[in-house]
C-alpha positions as CSV (number, residue, x, y, z in Angstrom):
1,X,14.1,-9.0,9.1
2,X,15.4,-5.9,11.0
3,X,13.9,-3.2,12.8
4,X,15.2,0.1,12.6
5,X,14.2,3.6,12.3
6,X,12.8,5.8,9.9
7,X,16.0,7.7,8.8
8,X,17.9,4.7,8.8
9,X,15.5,3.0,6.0
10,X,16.1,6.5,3.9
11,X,19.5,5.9,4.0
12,X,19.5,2.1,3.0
13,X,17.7,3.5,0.3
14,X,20.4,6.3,-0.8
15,X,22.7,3.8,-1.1
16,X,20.5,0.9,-2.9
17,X,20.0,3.3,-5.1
18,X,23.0,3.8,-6.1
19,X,23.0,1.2,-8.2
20,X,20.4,1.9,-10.8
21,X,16.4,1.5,-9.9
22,X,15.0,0.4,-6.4
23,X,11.8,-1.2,-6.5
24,X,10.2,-1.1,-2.5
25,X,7.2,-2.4,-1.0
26,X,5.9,-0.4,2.1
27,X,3.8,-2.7,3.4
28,X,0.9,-2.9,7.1
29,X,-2.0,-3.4,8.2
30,X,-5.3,-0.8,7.4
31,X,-4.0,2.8,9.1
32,X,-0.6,1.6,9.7
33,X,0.1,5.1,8.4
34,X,1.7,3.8,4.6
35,X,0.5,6.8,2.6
36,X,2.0,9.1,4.5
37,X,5.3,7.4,5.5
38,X,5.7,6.8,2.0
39,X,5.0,10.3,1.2
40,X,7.6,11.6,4.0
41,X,10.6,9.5,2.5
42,X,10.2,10.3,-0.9
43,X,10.3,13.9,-0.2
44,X,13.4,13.3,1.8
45,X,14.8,11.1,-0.9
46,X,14.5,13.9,-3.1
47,X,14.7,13.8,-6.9
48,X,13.7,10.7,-9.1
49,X,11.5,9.1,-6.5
50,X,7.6,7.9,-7.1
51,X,5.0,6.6,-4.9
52,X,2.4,4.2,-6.4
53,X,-0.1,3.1,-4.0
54,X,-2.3,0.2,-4.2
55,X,-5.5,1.8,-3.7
56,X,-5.3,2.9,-7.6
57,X,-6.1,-1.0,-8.4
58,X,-9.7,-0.7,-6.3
59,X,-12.1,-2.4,-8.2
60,X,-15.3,0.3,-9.3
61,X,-18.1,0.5,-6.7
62,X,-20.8,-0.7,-9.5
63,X,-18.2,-4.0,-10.2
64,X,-18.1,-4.8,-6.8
65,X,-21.1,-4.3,-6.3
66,X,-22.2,-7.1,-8.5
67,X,-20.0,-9.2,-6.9
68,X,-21.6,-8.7,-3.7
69,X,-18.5,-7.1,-2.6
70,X,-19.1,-3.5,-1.7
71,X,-19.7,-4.1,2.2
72,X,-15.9,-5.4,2.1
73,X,-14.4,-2.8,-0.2
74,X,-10.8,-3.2,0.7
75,X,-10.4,-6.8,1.3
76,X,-8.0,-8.3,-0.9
77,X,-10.8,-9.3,-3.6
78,X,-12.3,-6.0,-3.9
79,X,-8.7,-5.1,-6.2
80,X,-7.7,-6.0,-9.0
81,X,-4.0,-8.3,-8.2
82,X,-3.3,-8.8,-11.3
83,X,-3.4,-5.4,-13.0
84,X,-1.3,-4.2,-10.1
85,X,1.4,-6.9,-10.6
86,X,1.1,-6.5,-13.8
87,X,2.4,-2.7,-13.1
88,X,4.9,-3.6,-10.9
89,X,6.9,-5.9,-13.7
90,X,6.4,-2.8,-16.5
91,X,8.0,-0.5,-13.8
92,X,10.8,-3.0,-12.8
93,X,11.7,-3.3,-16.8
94,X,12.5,0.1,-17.1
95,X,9.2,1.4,-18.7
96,X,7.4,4.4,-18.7
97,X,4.3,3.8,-17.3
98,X,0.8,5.0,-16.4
99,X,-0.9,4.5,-13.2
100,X,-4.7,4.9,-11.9
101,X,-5.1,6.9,-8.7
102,X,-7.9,6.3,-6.2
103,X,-9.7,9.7,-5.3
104,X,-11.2,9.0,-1.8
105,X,-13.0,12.2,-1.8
106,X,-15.0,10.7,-4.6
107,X,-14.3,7.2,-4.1
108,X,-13.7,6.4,-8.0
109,X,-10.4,5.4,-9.4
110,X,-9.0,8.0,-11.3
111,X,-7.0,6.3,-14.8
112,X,-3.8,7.7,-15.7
113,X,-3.5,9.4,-12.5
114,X,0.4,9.8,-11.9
115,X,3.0,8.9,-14.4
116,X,7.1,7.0,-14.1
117,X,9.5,8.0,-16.4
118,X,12.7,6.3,-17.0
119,X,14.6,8.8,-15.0
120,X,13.1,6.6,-11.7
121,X,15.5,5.9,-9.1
122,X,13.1,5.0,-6.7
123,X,9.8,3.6,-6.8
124,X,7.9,3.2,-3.5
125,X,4.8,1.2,-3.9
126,X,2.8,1.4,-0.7
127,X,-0.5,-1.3,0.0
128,X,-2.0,-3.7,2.6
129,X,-1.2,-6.9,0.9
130,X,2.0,-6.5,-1.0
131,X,3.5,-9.1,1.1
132,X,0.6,-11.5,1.2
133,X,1.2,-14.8,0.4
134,X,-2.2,-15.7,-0.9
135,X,-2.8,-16.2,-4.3
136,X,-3.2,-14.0,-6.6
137,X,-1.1,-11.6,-4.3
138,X,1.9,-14.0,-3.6
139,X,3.4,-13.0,-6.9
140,X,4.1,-9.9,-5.7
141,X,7.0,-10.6,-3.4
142,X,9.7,-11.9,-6.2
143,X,9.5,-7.9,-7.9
144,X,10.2,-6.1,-4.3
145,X,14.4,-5.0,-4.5
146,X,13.8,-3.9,-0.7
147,X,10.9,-4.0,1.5
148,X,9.4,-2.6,4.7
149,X,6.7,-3.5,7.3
150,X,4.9,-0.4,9.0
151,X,4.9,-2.2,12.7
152,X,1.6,-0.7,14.5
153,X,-0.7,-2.5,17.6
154,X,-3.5,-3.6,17.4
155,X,-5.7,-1.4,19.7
156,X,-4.0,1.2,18.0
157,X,-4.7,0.3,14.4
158,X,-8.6,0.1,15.9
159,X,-8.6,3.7,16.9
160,X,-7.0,5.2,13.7
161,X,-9.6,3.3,11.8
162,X,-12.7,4.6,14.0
163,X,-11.0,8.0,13.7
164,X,-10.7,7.7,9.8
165,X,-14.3,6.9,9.4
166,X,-15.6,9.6,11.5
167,X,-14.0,11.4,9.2
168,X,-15.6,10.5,6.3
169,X,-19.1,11.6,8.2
170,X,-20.1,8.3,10.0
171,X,-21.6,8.2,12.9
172,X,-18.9,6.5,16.0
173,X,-21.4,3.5,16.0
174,X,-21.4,3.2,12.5
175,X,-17.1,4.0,12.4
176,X,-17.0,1.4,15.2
177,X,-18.5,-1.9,13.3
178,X,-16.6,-0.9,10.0
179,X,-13.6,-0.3,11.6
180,X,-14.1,-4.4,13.2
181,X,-16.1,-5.7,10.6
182,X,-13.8,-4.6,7.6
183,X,-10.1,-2.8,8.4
184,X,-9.2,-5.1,11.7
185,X,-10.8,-8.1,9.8
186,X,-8.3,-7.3,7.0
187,X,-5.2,-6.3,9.3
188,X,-5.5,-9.9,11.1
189,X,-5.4,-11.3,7.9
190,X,-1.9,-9.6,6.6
191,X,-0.3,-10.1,10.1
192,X,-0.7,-13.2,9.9
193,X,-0.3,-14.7,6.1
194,X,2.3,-11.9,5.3
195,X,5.8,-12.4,4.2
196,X,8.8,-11.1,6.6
197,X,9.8,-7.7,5.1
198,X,13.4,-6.8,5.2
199,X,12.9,-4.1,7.5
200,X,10.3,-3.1,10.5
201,X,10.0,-0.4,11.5
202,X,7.1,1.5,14.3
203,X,4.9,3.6,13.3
């Protein structure tokens, strides 16, 4: 594990690359800032470079809500692991693949969202628990050809998930106990039962 910055992760990158296709995990807790670090370094990467976030493999609001699971949407059961793994192994054997999307704006998973072709030089798949080493997400860490932890406190973590909320039209009592009864509940847990990523870096 090493931390570095930013533009020296984009250039270990460049140069793994190099060598035919890079399969990266950019891994945190809840509002670590994944999405749009990923976003940033595959524009600077340029060319050939994809990101898949996890969010596509949400289960549907109506499945999890069977399950009782709709209060906890983005703990690690509300997804569906295997479907994701099972993307991540397709992508790694050279495929060209399909990939659902997850429209927050409407909160449905949108099928066949984005699309790899073989000319992938890059694929940066960006999620909360792509390092966990529970089961069924443990499998996950053998596909990673790099990977990166997004390094963020945790009073700051709080306040970007508060913010994120009020966003979304709750009220700041209301952003407040999802924030600790759902994101911080979740970010303790991949702290702490998360593999060492190859790279840290603070964001």
């Amino acid at each position: 594990m090493m931390r570095i910055e930013a533009n020296e992760f984009a250039g270990v990158l460049e140069e793994r690359a190099g060598g035919g296709l890079v399969v990266v995990a950019v891994a945190g807790a809840p509002n670590s800032g994944k999405s749009v670090f990923a976003r940033r370094l595959a524009d600077g990467l340029g060319e050939g470079v994809h990101v898949v976030p996890m969010d596509g493999f949400h289960l549907s609001n109506e499945v999890l809500r069977e399950r009782g699971l709709l209060e906890r949407k983005g703990a690690p059961e509300t997804f569906d692991a295997a479907g994701f793994a099972g993307l991540v192994e397709r992508v790694r054997g050279g495929e060209r693949v399909s990939y659902p999307v997850f429209d927050r704006d409407r909160d449905v998973v949108v099928e066949d969202g984005g699309v790899i072709d073989g000319a992938a030089r890059v694929v940066l798949f960006e999620g909360n628990y792509l390092l966990l080493k529970r089961s069924p997400w443990d499998v996950l860490v053998k596909f990673w050809d790099v990977s990166v932890w997004l390094d963020v406190g945790l009073v700051e973590l709080e306040r970007r998930s508060v913010e994120r909320w009020l966003v979304h039209g709750m009220t700041r009592g209301d952003a407040v106990v999802r924030a600790r009864g759902v994101d911080m509940v979740n970010a303790a847990l991949v702290i702490e039962n998360s593999h060492p990523a190859d790279y840290v870096i603070d964001n």
